[in-house]
N, C-alpha and C positions, 0 to 999 in steps of 0.2 A: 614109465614117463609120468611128471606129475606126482610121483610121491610127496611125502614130505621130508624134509629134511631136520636134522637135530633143534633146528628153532625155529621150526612152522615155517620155514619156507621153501615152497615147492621149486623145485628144478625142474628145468625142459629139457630135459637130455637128447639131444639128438642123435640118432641111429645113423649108422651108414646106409645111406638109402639112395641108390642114384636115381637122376632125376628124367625125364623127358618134357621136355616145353615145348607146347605149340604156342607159335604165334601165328594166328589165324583173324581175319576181320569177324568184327564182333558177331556178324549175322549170321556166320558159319559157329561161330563157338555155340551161339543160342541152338543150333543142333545136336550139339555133342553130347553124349548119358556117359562118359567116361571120368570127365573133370575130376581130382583129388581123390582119384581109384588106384589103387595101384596091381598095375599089372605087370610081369613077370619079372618083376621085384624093381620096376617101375613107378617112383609116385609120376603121376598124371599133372601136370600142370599147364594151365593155359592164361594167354594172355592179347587182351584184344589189340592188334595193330594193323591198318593198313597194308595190304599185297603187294602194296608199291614202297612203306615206310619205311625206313632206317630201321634196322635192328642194333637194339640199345647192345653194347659189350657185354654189359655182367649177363645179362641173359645168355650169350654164348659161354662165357667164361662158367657159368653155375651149376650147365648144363651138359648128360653125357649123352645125349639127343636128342638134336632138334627137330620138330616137325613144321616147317613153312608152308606157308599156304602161296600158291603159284597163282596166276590169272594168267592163261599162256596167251591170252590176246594183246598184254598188255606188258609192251617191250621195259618198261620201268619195272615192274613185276619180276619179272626175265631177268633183269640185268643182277635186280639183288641177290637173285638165287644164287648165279653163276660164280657174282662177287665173292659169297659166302663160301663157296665151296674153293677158290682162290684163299681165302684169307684163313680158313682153316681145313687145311691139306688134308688134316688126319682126321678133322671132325666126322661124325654120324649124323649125318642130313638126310631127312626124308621130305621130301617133297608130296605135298596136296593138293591135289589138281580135278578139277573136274572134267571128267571127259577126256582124258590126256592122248592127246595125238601121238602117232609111234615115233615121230620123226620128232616130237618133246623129248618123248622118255628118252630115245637117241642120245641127244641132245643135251640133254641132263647127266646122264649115266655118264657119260662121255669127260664130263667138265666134273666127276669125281664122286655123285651125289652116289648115299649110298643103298637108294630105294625110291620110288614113286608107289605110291598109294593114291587112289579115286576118292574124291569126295562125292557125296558123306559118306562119309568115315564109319568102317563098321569095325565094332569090338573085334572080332574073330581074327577079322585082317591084322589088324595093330598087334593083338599079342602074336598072331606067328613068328612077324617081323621083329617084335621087340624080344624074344625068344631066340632067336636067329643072332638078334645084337649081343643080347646078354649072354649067351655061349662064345661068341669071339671074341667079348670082352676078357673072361675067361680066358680064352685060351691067350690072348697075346699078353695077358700079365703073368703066366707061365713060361712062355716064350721068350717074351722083350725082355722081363727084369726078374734078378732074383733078388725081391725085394728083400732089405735088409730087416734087424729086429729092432723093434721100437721098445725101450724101456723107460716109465714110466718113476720115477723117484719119488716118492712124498712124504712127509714128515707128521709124525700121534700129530707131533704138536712145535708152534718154534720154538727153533733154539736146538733142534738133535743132532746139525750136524750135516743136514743133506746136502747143501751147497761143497760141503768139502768131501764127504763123500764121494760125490758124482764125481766133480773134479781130479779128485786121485786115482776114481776110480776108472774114468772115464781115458787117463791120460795110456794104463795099466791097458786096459780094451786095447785101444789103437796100437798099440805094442805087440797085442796078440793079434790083429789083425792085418798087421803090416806081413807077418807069411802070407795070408792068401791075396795080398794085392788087394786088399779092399781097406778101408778106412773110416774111425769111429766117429763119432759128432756129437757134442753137446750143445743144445738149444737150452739158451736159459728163458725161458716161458715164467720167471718170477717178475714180470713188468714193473711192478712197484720199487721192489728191494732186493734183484739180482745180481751177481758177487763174482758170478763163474769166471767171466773173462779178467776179473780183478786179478784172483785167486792165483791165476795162473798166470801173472803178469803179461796180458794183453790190453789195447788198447784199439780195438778195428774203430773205423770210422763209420763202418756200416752196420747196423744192429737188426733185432729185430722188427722196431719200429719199422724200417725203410721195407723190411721184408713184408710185413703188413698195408704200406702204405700203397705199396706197389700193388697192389689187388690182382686184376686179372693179367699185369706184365713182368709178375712173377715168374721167371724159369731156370734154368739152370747153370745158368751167366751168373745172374743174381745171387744166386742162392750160393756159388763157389766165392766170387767176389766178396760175401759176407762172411766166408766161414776162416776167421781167424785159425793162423797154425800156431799150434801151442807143443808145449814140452812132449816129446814120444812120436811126433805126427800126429793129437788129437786135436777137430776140428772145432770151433766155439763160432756159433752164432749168439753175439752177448746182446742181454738185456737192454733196455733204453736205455739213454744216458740220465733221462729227465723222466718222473713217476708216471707214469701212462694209469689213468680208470683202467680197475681190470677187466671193465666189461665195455672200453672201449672197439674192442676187438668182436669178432665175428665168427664162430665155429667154422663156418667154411673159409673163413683167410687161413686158421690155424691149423685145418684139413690139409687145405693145398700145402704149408711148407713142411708141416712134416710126411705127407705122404713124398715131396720131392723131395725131400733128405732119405726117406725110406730108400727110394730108385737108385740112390746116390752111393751113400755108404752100407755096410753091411748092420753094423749095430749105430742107434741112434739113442742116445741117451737126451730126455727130457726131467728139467728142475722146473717141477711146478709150484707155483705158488702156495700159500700154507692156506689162504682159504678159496674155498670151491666156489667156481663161477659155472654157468653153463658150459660154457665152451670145455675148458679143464676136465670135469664131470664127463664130458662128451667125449671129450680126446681119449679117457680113459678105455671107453671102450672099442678105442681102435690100436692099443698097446698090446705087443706080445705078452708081459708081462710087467707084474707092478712089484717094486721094492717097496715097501714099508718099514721106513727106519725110526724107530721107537728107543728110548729110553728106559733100564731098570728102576723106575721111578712112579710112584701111586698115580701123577698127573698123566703123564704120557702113555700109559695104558689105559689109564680110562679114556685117554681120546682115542686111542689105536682102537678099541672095540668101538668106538663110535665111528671111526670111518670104516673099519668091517662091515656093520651094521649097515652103513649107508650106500657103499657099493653094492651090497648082496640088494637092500630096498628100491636101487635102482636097476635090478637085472643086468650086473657089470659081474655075478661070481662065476661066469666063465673065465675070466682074464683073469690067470692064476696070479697067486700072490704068494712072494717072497719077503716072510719077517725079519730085518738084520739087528738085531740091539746091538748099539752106535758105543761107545767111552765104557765098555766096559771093565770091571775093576776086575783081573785076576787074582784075585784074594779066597783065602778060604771060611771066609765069614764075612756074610753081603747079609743087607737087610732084606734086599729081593732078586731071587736067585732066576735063572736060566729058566725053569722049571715053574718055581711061580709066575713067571710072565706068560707061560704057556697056560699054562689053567687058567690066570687070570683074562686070556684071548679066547681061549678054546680053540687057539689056534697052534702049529706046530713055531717056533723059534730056528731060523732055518742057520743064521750066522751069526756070531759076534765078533765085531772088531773090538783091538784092544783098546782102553785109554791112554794114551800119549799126550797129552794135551801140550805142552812144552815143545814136543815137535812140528805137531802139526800148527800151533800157532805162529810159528818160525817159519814153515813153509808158505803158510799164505799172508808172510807177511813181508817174505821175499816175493812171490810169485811163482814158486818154484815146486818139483814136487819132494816129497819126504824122502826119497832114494836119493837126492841131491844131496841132501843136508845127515843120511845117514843110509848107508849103502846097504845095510841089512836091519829091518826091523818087522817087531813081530805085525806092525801096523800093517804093515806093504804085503806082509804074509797072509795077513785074515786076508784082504781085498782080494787077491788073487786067488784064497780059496772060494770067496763068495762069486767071482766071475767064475770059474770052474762050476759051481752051483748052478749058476745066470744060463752057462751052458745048456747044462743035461731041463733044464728046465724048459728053453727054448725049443729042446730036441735037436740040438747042433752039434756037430762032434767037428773037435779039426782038425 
């Protein structure tokens, strides 16, 4: 975190770190020696409110357990605990109480909470508890969902290709995925200048922006209502209509919709943007896997080792990477070959699609895809070896 990046500017990458928030009155926080500690894989955060106050949304909505502070003398106190535990069924609410009566804990347990702890609050206690939480977290995301694969698309440099890419290849997914009853998704995450829902002649009313705007009433109404159907059964949540800042947006908005696309469908295809924001940067390291589509070209390999360079500087080179070089010439005399891209990366070159350009320009300019317009090509052929690839890399067989 904090490195530098290719021109002096540092990134805040954020880690998957879930969170624990107390809100607690401030006289009780001034006890606390645990504040911005992270315990059993816990950050610690606290915030000074009232026993009786409203709890603000995003604090629930940020948060994967809350700790509240109770006053069981004090029926307003009472009331909001109860509330909370009504308004979020599934939430992990621990209650803070001093001196707690049985006939409370009852009382609380009762109305869903899912722990009373004694104030003050001692270390030992909190990590049992939060240990306790963070193994059934675990286990119900093994249980509830099998989450889908998130992949990751990005491009040396503009102009390689990735928006059509994705899109063909994205449409080819859903296709292999319509056997097992599950279904593919593309999130066009290019705010500024994204094409996907173009490409493939959609037009949803609902985009990302709405998906973002929506914050903590994000769920999975939303999330289906946005996802345009497109050619094969591939699903497109498309870009803004209008250029959004790309750093309009918030790592944890863009957590929340692709972790719910994750629950949703089995493979999720994400078009990011060509240059790195935090969030993007962050996202990365919550992707199965990253495609890297580069060009046999001096320019687009000098950036492809620069974004290697920059993943591995941010501690992202566990999230494996897949090199494809995009319009390649099968010719038997190229200025720069399969081979030299690979020496010049020091990276292995895992696929090449052919160049068509004459096709595939025709298909996104119908909206259609290239099997439309030509029923066997060697184009459609690379894709679906590179998904067979996308496979064994994910470690999915089907």
């Amino acid at each position: 975190m904090g490195e530098r990046d290719i021109n002096g500017q540092n990134f805040n990458v954020h880690r998957e770190q879930s969170v624990a928030r107390m809100l607690m009155s401030a006289q009780e926080i001034a006890e606390l020696n645990v504040i911005g500690t992270d315990i059993a894989g816990f950050t610690i955060i606290a915030h000074a409110i009232d026993a009786a106050a409203k709890i603000p949304v995003d604090d629930v909505a940020s948060s994967q357990v809350l700790l509240v502070e109770l006053r069981q003398d004090d029926p307003a106190s009472m009331q909001r605990l109860v509330s909370l535990c009504e308004d979020v069924p599934n939430g992990r609410i621990i209650a803070l109480v001093r001196d707690p009566s049985i006939a409370v804990v009852r009382l609380l347990m009762r109305n869903g909470l899912t722990d009373v702890l004694t104030l003050p609050l001692m270390r030992d206690e909190l990590e049992q508890v939060l240990h306790q939480i963070r193994d059934s977290m675990q286990e119900e995301a093994v249980a509830d969902h099998q989450l889908g694969k998130v992949v990751a698309i990005i491009p040396s440099v503009g102009g390689v290709g990735v928006t059509t890419l994705v899109t063909q290849a994205g449409a080819l997914q859903a296709h292999r995925d319509e056997d097992l009853s599950r279904e593919a998704c593309i999130i066009d995450l290019d705010l500024q200048f994204g094409n996907a829902a173009t490409y493939l002649g959609l037009n949803p009313s609902l985009t990302v922006a709405d998906m973002i705007e929506a914050g903590p009433r994000l769920d999975r109404d939303m999330l289906l209502a946005a996802c345009a159907k497109g050619p094969l059964g591939v699903r497109v949540v498309a870009a803004p209509p209008d250029i959004m800042p790309l750093e309009a947006v918030s790592t944890d908005q863009i957590f929340n919709l692709v972790d719910l696309a994750a629950r949703e469908f089995r493979t999720v295809f994400l078009d990011l943007p060509c240059n790195w924001t935090n969030w993007s940067l962050s996202l990365i390291g919550r992707t199965d896997l990253i495609i890297l589509v580069i060009e046999l070209t001096v320019a687009s390999l000098r950036q492809a080792r620069r974004q290697l360079n920059l993943l591995a500087s941010q501690g992202l080179q566990k999230v494996p990477v897949m090199i494809v070089a995009n319009r390649v010439q099968k010719r038997l005399f190229r200025t720069i070959s399969l081979a030299d891209a690979e020496q010049a990366l020091k990276h292995p070159v895992h696929y090449s699609i052919e160049n068509d350009f004459p096709l595939l320009c025709t298909a996104q300019d119908q909206g259609v895809l290239i099997g439309d317009i030509k029923s066997k090509s060697k184009v459609a052929k690379d894709l679906v070896t590179m998904l067979e690839g996308c496979d064994e890399m994910l470690g999915r067989s089907e």
